[in-house]
N, C-alpha and C positions, 0 to 999 in steps of 0.2 A: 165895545171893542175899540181899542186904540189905535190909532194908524198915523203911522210916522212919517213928516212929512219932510224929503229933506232939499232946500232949496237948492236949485240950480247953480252950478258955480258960472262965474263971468264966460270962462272959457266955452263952455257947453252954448250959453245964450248967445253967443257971437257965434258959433258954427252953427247955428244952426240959422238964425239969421241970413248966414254965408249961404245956406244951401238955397233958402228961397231966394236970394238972389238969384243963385247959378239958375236956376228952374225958369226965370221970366227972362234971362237973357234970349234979348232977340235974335244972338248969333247960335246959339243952342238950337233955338227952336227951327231956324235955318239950316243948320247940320241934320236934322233932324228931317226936315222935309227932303232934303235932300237926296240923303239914304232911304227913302221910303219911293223917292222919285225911279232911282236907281234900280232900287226891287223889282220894283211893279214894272217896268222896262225890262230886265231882263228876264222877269217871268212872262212875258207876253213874248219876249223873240222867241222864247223855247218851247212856248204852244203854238207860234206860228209854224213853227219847226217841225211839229210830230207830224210823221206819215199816219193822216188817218182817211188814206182810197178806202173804199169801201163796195160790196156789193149791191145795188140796191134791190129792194123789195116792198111790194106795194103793203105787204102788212106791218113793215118797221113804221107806217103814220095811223095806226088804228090806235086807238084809246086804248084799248087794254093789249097792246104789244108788251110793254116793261114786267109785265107780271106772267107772261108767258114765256118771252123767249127769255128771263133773267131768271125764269124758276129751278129749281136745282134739275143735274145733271143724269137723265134716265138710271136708274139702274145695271146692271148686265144679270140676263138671263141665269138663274141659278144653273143649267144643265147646257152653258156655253161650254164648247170643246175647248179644252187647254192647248194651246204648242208644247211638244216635250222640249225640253231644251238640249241640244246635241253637248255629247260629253265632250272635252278635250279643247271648250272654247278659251280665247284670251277673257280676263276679267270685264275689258267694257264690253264685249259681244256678249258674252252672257248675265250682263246686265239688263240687256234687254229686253232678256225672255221673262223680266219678274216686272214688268208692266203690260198689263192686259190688252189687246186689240180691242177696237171702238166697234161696236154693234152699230148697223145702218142708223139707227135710231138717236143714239148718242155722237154718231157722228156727224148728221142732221143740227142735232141740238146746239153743237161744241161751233160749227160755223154759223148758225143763224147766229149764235150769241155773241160771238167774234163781230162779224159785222156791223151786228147792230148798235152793239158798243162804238165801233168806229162813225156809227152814224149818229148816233145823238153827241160823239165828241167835235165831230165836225160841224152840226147845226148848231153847237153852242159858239164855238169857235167864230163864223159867223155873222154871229147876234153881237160878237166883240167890241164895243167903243172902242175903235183905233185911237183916241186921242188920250180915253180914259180907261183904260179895260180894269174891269170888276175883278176883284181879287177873288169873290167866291166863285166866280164864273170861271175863272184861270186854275181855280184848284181842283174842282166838279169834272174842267176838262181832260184834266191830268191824270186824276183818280179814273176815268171811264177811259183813259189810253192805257194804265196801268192794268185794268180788269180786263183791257184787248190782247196787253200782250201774254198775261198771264194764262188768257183761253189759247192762246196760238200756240203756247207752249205745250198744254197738253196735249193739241192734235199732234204738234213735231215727236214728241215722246212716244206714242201713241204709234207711231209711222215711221221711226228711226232702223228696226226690224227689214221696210222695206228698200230702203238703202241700201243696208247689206245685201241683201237678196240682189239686187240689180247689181250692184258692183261686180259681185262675182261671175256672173255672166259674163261680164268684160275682158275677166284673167288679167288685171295690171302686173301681178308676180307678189309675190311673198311684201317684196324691201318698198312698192306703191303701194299695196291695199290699203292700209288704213289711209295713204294720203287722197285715194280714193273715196273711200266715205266719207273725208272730210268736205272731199269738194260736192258731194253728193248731200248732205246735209243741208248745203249750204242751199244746193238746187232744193231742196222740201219744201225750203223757209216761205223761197220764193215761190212754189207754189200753192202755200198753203194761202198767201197773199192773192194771189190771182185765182185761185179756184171760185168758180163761181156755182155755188150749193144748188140755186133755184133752179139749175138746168135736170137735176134730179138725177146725176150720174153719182158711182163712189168714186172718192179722192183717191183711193187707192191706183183708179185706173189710171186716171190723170196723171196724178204724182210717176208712176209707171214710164206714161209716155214723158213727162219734163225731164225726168232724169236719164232715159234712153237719149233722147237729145243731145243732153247735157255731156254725156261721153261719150258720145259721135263725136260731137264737135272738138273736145279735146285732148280726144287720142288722132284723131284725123290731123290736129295742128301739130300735134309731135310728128305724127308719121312724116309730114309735111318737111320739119325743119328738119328731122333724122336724115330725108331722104337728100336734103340740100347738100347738108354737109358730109353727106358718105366720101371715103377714100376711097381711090380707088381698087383695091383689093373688095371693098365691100361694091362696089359694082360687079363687078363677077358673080355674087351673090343677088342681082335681083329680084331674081324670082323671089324673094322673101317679101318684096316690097310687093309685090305681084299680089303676092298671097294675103297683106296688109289690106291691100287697095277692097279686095273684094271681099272681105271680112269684114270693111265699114260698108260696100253697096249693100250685104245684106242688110247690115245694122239697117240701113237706111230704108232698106225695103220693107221691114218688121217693123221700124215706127211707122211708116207711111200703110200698112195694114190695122195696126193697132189705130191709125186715126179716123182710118175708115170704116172702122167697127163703131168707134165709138160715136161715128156720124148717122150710123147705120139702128142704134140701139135708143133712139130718139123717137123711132117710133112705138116702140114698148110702155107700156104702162109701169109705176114704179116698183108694182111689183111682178111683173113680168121680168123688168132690167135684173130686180134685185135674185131671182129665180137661176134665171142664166149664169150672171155673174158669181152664183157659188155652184152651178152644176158644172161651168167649163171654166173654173178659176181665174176668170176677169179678172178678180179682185187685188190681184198681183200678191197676197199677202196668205193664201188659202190654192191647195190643189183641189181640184172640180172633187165635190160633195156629190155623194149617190144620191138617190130619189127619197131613199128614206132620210136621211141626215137633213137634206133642206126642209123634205116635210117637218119633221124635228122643229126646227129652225123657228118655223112658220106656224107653228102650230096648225099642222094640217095635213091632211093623209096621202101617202106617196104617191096612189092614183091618182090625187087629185094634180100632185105635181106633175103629174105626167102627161094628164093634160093640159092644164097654164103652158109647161114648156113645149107642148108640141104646136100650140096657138103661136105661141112666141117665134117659134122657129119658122113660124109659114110665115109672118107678120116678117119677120126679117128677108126672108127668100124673097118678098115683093119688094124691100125697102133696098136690097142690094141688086135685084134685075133692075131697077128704076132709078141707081143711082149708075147703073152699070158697073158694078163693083164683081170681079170673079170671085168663086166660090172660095169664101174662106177656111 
């Protein structure tokens, strides 16, 4: 076989010459460091940066944690009761009746793995050479803030349903509501942040009371600044403001029982709490479930339900005479 061999012309051996020059310029390789300097700098402000508070718990430092709490995500019960979706809703409201509600178990799951994530981003975090921080160590931390916030999404999805639900309670009118669920959203976010799973309550309840809060506080500030600036024609009309005032004492009085319940259902077992919470609708998300439905639930027969909840109920009636709490 013949093979043509054709020599380089000048031009080509001189650029190319040119290029290993350019390559051993000390000013290059100087540029060069530079830009790598730069990086790695501002990749380190922006993982000192990530919120990664976290819950803790004594099993996120057991050897075989990563393989449990990162293992895929419970199933849902084939013979879980659907929500019908109400006819006549806007578009995003009845988008969120085609995302399923989280079973105790998946919802369990969805914050251990939240957290834990935030926990091993933070012990890496650290482990950081402030002088020199490790590139893989800066990327590992990034990628396990990215897999936190991606879990925190689904519980907010998961729970956006119960936004609605409390908003309306409120009545802001037709031309507020949705500016209501926005600011109600925003309250989830942060509770999904602050929930803390190991106490063995549902979020539902919690989230429940944050956002009762959350619109006390600021329809009470409107009421506030309305009431400042009235004319005085709208003086004449106080009683309205009358009627304002004691439409948040309630409010006020209904979170402050709601927190007392839930200081009260501490003494239950987890499945005691989880019992309750669907026969008397704790759940915020669910109206109270008969005997047979939870047994359903539970995989277990109504009488038996009807015992656990009548345990439960004596087990609270000491836990509220001893906190001095009246009958809820």
């Amino acid at each position: 076989m013949n093979t043509t061999f054709t020599k380089p012309k000048y031009g080509d051996r001189h650029s190319a010459r040119e290029g290993r020059k350019d390559l051993s310029d000390p000013r290059l390789h100087e540029a060069a460091r530079k830009v790598r300097c730069e990086d790695r700098a501002a990749q380190a402000a922006r993982v000192n940066e990530l919120p990664l508070d976290f819950m803790p718990s004594k099993e996120f430092k057991r050897a075989t944690a990563a393989d449990r709490i990162l293992a895929p995500t419970p199933e849902s019960p084939a013979n879980q009761r659907k929500v019908k979706r109400p006819a006549g809703l806007p578009p995003y409201l009845a988008s969120l009746y085609e995302v399923p509600l989280l079973t105790t178990e998946q919802e369990r799951h969805l914050f251990r793995k939240y957290n834990f994530l935030k926990y091993r981003a933070s012990k890496l975090r650290a482990e950081l050479d402030a002088a020199r921080p490790s590139y893989r160590q800066m990327n590992e931390i990034e990628n396990l803030h990215r897999q936190a916030v991606e879990t925190k999404n689904q519980i907010i999805r998961a729970n956006l349903r119960l936004v609605v639900s409390v908003a309306k309670k409120y009545n802001p009118g037709p031309d507020k509501f949705f500016e209501a669920v926005s600011e109600g959203n925003i309250s989830l976010m942060k509770a999904v942040e602050k929930f803390d799973y190991t106490r063995g309550f549902k979020f539902s309840t919690y989230a429940t009371w944050a956002l009762q809060k959350n619109y006390f506080r600021a329809y009470e500030t409107q009421s506030r600044y309305a009431d400042h600036f009235r004319s005085g024609h709208d003086e004449s009309l106080g009683w309205a403001a009358d009627q304002r005032s004691n439409g948040f004492e309630q409010e006020r009085q209904q979170a402050q029982r709601e927190q007392q319940v839930e200081q009260i259902l501490r003494c239950l077992s987890d499945r005691e709490r989880e019992i309750i919470a669907k026969r008397y609708g704790l759940s915020g998300s669910f109206e109270g479930q008969t005997l047979k439905e939870v047994g359903a639930d539970l995989g277990v027969s109504k009488e038996r339900i009807r015992q656990l909840e009548g345990r439960a109920l004596a087990k609270l009636r000491d836990a509220a005479i001893a906190n001095k709490i009246e009958a809820l």
